[in-house]
C-alpha positions in Angstrom: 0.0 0.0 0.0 1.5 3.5 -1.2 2.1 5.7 1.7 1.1 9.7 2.1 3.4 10.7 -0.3 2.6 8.6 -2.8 -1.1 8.5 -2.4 -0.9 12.4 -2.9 1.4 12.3 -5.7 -1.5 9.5 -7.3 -4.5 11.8 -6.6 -2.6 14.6 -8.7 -2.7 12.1 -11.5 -6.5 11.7 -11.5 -7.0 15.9 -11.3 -4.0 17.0 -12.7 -4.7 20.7 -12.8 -5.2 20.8 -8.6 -1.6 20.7 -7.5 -1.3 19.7 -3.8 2.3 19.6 -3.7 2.5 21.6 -0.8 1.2 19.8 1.2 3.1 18.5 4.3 3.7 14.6 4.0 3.0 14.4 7.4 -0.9 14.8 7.2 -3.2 12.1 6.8 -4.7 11.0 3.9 -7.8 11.8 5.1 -7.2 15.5 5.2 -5.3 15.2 1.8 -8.5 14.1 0.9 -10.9 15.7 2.2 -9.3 19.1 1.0 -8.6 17.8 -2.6 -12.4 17.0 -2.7 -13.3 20.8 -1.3 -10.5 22.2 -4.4 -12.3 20.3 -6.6 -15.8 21.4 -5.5 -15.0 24.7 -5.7 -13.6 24.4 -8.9 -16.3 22.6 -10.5 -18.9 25.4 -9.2 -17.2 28.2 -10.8 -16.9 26.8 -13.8 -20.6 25.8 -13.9 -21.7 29.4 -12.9 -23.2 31.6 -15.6 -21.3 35.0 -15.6 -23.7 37.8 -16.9 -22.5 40.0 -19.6 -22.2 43.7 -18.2 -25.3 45.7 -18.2 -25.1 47.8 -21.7 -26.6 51.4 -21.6 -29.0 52.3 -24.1 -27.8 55.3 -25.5 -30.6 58.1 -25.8 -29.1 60.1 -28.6 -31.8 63.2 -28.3 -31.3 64.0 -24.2 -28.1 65.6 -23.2 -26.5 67.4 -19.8 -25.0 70.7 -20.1 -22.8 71.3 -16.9 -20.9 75.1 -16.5 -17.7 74.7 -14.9 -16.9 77.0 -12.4 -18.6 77.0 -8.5 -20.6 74.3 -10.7 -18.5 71.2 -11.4 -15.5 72.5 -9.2 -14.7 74.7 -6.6 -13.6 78.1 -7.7 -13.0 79.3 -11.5 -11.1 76.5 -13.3 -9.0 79.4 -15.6 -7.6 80.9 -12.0 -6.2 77.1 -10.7 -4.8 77.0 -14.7 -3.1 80.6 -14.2 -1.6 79.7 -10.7 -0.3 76.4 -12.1 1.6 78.2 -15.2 2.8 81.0 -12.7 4.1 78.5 -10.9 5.6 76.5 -13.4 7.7 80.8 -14.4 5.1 81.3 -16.9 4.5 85.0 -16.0 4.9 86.5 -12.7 2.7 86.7 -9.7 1.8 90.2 -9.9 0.7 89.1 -13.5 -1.5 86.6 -11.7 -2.9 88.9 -9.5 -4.1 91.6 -12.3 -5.3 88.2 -14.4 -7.4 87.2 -10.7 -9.3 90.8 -11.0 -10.0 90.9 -14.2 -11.5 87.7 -14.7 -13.5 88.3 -11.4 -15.0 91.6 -13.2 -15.8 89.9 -16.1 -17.6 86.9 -14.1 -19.4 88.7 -11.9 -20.4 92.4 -13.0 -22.9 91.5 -16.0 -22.6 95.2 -17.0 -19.0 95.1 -18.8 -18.2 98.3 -21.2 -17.3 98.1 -24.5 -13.5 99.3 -23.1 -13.6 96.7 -20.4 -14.9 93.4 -22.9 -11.8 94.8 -24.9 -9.6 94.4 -22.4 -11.0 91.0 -21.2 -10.9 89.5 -24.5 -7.4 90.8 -25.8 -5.7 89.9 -22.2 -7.5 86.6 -21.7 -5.3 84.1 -23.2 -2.6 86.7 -23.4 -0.2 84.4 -20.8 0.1 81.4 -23.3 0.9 83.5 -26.7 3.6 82.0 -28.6 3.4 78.7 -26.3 2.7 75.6 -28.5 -0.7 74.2 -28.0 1.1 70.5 -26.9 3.2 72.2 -24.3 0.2 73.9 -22.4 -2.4 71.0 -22.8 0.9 68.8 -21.2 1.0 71.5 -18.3 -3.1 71.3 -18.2 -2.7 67.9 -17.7 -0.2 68.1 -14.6 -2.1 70.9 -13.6 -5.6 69.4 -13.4 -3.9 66.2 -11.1 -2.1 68.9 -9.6 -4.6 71.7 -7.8 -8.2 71.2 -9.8 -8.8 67.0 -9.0 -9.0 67.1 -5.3 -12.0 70.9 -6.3 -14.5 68.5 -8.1 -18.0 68.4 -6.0 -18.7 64.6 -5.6 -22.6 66.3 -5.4 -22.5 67.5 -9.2 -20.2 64.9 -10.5 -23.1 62.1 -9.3 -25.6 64.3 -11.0 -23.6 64.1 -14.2 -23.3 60.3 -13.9 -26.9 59.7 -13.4 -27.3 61.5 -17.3 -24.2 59.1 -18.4 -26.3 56.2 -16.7 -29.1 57.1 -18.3 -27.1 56.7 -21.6 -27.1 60.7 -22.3 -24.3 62.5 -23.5 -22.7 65.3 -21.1 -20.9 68.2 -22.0 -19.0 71.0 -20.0 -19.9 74.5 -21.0 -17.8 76.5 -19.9 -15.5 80.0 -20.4 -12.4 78.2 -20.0 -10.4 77.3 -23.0 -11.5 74.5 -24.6 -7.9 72.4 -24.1 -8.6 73.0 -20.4 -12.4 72.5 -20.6 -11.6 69.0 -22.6 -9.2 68.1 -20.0 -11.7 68.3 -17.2 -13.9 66.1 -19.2 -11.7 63.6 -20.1 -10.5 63.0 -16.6 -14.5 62.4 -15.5 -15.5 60.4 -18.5 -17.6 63.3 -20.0 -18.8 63.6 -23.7 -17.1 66.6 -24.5 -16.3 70.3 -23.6 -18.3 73.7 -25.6 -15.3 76.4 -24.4 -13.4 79.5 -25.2 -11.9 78.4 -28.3 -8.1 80.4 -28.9 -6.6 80.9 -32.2 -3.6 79.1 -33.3 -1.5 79.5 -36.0 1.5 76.9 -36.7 0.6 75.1 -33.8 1.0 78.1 -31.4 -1.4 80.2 -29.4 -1.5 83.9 -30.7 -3.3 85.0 -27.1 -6.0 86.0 -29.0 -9.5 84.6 -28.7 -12.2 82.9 -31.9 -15.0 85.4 -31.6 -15.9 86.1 -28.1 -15.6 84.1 -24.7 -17.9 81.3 -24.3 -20.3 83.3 -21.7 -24.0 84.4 -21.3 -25.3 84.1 -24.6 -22.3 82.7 -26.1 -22.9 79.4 -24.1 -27.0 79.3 -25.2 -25.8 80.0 -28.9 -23.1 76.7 -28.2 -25.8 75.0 -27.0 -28.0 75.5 -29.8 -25.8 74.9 -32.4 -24.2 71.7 -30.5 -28.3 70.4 -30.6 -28.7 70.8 -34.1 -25.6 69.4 -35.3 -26.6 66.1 -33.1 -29.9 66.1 -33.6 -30.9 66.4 -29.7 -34.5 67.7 -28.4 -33.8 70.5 -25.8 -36.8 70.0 -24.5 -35.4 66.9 -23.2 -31.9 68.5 -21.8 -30.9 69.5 -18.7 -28.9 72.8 -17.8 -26.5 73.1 -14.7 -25.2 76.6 -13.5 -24.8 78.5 -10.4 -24.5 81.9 -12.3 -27.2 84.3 -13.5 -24.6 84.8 -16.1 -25.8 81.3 -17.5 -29.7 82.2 -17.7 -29.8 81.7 -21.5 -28.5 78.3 -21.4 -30.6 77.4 -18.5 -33.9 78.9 -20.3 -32.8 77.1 -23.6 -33.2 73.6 -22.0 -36.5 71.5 -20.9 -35.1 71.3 -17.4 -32.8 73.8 -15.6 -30.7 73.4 -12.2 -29.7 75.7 -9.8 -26.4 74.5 -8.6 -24.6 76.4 -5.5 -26.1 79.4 -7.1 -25.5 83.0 -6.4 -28.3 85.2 -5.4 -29.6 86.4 -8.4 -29.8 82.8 -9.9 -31.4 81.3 -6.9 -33.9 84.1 -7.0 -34.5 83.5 -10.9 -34.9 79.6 -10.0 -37.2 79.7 -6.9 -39.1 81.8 -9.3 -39.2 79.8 -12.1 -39.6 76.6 -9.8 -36.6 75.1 -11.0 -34.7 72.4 -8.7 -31.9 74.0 -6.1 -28.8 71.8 -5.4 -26.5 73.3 -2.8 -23.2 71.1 -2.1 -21.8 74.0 0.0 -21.0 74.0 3.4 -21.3 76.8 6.4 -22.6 80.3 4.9 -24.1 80.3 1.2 -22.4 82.7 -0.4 -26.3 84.1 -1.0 -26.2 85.1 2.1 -22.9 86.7 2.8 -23.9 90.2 3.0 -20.3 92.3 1.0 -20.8 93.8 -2.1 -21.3 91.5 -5.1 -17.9 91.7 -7.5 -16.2 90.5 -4.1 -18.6 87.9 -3.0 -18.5 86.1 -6.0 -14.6 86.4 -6.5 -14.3 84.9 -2.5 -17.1 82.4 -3.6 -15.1 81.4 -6.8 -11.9 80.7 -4.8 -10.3 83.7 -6.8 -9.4 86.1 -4.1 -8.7 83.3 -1.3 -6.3 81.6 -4.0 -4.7 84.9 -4.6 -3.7 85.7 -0.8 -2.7 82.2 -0.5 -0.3 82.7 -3.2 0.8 85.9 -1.6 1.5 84.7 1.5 3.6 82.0 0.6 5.7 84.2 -1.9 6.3 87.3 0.5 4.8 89.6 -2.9 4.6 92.9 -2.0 0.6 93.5 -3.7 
């Protein structure tokens, strides 16, 4: 009669794929055995089990998601965290940064721009990446997004967005940022696409000058409706995200509009309009905070805070 070892060594013959060569060959066989037997069980049943394809979404090609950007999908204006990241990496100076902080608050918030001042904004808006090839800043966007913009996404409106993905909708961001950023941002959260500020390039560098105008108030509805015809969607079946009055055209243009951290003229404008209010905020809502508008909406949007952050750390003298 063979002994442990051997009796083992035999039972690996008859299932040859269950190896129990381990085994110490001082057990008994009727461990060895019983064990084998349990392998083999276990082996057999997940073999037999029927594994169910994965779930396929039924895409429904005439509903979409529109999500703005800024105090919408993240915390604070996506161009500032893009601006701090080049002037870290010696693209321009702080104080350039600072100048770049107030003017893009201005142009967010006041809704009552001159002609001189929409000048301004549009000539000086992508001024800080003229002559820069388009790879070499959509490289930086790229570290810059992992770098200060991931950790600023609200896990509230990022579910919202999934629900529409989910539901087999597409979802675009909508958005004044540049659209290399803008595309970014959707890429990382496994969006559709990106309607941004679109720059001109020539020979594969930015000039610092804009396509038309910045993609903001009626831009963005004007995006939106040409975006719907080109793919065919119903807007009556679309859904708008904002938390900016600014972003009232857009919101009016779809079926259903949301209110999302919105300032006080937009939750006004929604309450009234009996639109849904999402607020992912914490502490105070910044509807409340009772300081003059331009620099409510620039603390809101992480500009200011962001700037004197930077200032602190670098000793600047603004």
């Amino acid at each position: 009669m063979p002994d442990a070892t051997s009796w083992i060594e035999c039972r690996e013959v008859v299932v040859p794929r269950l190896s129990v060569r381990g085994r110490r060959v001082g057990r008994s066989v009727v461990q060895a055995d019983e064990e084998t037997r349990a392998h083999v069980a276990g082996a057999a049943s997940a073999a037999a089990a029927e594994v169910a394809a994965p779930p396929v979404v039924q895409p429904d090609l005439t509903a979409a998601a529109f999500f703005d950007v800024d105090n919408t999908m993240m915390m604070g204006a996506s161009l500032f965290w893009f601006a701090r990241g080049l002037a870290a990496r010696k693209y321009f100076s702080s104080r350039d940064l600072y100048r770049f902080i107030w003017q893009q608050a201005k142009f967010r918030i006041a809704g009552n721009e001159s002609a001189d001042d929409m000048h301004t904004i549009r000539e000086n808006a992508l001024a800080f990446v003229a002559g820069r090839e388009v790879s070499e800043i959509s490289q930086a966007g790229e570290e810059i997004y992992d770098e200060l913009m991931a950790d600023r996404i609200w896990s509230g409106t990022r579910v919202l967005a999934q629900k529409h993905l989910d539901a087999g909708q597409r979802v675009w961001l909508v958005t004044a940022t540049p659209v290399e950023l803008a595309s970014i941002i959707a890429q990382r959260l496994g969006l559709t696409g990106t309607l941004g500020t679109v720059a001109e390039v020539v020979d594969a560098r930015y000039t610092g000058r804009l396509v038309g105008e910045m993609m903001h108030g009626p831009a963005k509805a004007e995006a939106v409706l040409a975006l719907a015809e080109r793919e065919g969607l119903d807007l009556s079946r679309c859904t708008a995200y904002s938390d900016s009055a600014n972003d009232l055209p857009m919101l009016s243009l779809c079926g259903t509009a949301v209110a999302v951290n919105p300032d006080t003229e937009l939750r006004a404008a929604a309450k009234a309009r009996g639109w849904t209010i999402r607020d992912f905020r914490t502490g105070r809502k910044a509807a409340k905070i009772g300081v003059p508008t331009v620099a409510a909406a620039a603390l809101s949007g992480g500009l200011v805070g962001g700037a004197l952050a930077l200032r602190r750390r670098n000793k600047l003298p603004w």
